[in-house]
N, C-alpha and C positions, 0 to 999 in steps of 0.2 A: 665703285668705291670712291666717296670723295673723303677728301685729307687736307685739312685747314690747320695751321699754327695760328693758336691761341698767341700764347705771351712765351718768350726767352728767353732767360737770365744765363747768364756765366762768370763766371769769378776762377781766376787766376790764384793757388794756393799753392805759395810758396815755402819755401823756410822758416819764413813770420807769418804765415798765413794762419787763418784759424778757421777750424773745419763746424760747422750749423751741429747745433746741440744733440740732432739724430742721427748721426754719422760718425761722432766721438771716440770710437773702437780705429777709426783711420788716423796713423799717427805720418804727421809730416814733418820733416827734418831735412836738413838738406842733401841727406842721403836718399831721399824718398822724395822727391818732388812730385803732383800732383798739378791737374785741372780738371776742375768741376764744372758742373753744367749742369740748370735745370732746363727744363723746356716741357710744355704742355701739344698733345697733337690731340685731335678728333677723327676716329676714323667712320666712315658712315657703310648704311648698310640699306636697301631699300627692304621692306617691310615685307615682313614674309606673313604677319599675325593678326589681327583686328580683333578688339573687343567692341562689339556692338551693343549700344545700351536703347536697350527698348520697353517700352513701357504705355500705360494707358490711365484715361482720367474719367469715370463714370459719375451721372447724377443720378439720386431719385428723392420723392417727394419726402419720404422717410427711412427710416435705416435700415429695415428691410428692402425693400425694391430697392435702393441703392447698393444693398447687398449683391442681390440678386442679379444687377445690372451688370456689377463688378465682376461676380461669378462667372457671368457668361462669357464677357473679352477674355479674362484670365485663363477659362481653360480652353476657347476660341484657338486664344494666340497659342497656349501649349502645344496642342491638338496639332497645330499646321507645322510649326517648326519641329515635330517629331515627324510626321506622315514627310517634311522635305529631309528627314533623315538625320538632321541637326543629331549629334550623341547629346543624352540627358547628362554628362557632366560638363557637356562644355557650355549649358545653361545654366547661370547663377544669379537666386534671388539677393538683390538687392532691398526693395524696402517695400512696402505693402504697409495701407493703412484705411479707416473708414472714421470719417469727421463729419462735425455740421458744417456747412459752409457759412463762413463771415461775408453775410449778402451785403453791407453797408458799401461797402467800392464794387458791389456789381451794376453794371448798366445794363439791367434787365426791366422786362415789363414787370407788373404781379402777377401775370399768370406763368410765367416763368422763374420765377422768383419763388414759388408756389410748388414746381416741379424739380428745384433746388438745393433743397433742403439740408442734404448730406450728399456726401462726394466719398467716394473709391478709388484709392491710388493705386499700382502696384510696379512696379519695374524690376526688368532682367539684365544682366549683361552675358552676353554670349559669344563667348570664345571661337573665331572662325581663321579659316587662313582668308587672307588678305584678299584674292579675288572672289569669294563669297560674301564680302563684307556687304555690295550692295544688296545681293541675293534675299542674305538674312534679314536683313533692312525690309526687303521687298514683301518678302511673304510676313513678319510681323504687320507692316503696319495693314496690309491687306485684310487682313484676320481681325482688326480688330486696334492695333497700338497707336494711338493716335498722342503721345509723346514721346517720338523716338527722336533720334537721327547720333547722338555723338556717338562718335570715332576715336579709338585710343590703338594707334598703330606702335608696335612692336619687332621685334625678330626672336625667333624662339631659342638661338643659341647668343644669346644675351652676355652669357659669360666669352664668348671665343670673339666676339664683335670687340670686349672690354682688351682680352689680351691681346688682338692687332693692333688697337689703340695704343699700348704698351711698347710691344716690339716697336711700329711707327715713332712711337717716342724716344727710346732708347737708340733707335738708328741714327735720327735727328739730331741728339745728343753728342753721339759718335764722329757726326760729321762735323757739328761747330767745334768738337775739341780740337778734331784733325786741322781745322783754320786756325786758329789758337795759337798752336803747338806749331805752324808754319810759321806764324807770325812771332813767334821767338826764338826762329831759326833752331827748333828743337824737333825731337821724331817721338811721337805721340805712340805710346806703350801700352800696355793691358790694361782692359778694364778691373779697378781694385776694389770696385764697391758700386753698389746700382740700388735704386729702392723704388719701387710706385707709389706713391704717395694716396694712388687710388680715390678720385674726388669721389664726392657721391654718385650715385647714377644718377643717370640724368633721366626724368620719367618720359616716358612717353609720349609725346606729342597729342594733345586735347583737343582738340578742335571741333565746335560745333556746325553744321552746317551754316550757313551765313551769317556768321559768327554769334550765333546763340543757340540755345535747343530746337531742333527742329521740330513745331509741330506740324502733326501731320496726320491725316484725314485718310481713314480707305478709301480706296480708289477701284474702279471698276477692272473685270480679272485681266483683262486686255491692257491695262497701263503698263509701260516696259519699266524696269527698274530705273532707281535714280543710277546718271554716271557717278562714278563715284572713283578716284585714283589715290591709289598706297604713296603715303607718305615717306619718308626715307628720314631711317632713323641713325642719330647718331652716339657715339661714346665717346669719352677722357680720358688720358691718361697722362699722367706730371710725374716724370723719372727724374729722379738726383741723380747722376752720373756720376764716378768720378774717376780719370784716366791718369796712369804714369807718363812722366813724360822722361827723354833720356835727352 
């Protein structure tokens, strides 16, 4: 688990103090003395989840046989990541298309040019745990997926990763009030109000293979998979504290 502090605020609310507009239910008087404290912590998790986007790019001369061409990788690649057991929900179509191709920026001969005509798109993502991430990689492109490779590494309990982040914060919080509260030769009392401010999640980490789309070419059945290492994901969380003090 790693644990980095972001940014820490605290404010001292006194008598005269005046308590952030989302807290206003807390009334301070000098019978009631207070110190508040924000602070943000990250707690991380290493990846237990991968989405694997895999996909593939066909030509033919016209829109049949480009059809056709398209036809055969797309149920090629199905075929093999079912026969490797992959479950059919944890494959999701993404986007599938059949166009002319715009030959003008191609650096082809004419007789390839000729054989160009219309192109076939189609792409997956497919939900795996983290040490199959190369796996699925391996048997797509072998099949046939010659635009694969990103990686969108994950943790499947998403939510309990976000409340460690919390707790970590709120303890945090706990601890700069207790120096605070030293530091005015006072004894640091119950927490009288707490809130997670809850940033956004933070998505998932994207990363292309050498830092862009991998493409990539079948390879004969004896190539070993790419190495491939889980990412380690992280969460936020920004607690308003706020402690009695006596």
């Amino acid at each position: 688990m790693a644990i980095s502090l972001r940014f820490t605020s605290a404010m001292l609310l006194l008598a005269a103090g005046a308590i952030p507009t989302y807290a206003q239910q807390i009334v301070v008087s000098k019978d009631n003395r207070t110190i508040a404290v924000t602070t943000s912590v990250d707690a991380g998790a290493e990846a237990d989840t991968v989405t694997v986007e895999i996909g593939f790019m066909e030509y033919g001369a016209d829109q049949d046989s480009a059809y056709a061409a398209g036809s055969k990788a797309s149920n090629a690649i199905a075929a093999a990541l079912k026969a490797a057991g992959v479950p059919q929900d944890a494959i999701q179509s993404e986007s599938q298309s059949i166009t002319p191709v715009q030959q003008y920026n191609q650096d082809w001969t004419p007789a390839e040019k000729a054989e160009h005509k219309f192109q076939v798109q189609q792409s997956w993502s497919v939900k795996t745990a983290a040490v199959d991430g190369a796996k699925v990689l391996d048997i797509a492109v072998k099949a046939g997926a010659n635009q694969s490779g990103q990686m969108t590494w994950s943790v499947e309990d998403q939510d309990g990763l976000q409340a460690k982040a919390a707790k970590l914060a709120l303890e945090r919080a706990r601890s700069i009030a207790q120096q605070m509260a030293a530091g005015l030769n006072a004894t640091l009392g119950a927490l009288v109000y707490a809130s997670n401010e809850a940033p956004a999640r933070e998505q998932p980490l994207m990363r292309p293979l050498n830092g862009r789309t991998a493409i990539l070419t079948a390879q004969a059945p004896k190539v070993l998979p790419l190495s491939v290492s889980a990412h380690k994901v992280t969460a936020s969380a920004t607690v308003y504290a706020v402690f009695s003090i006596q």
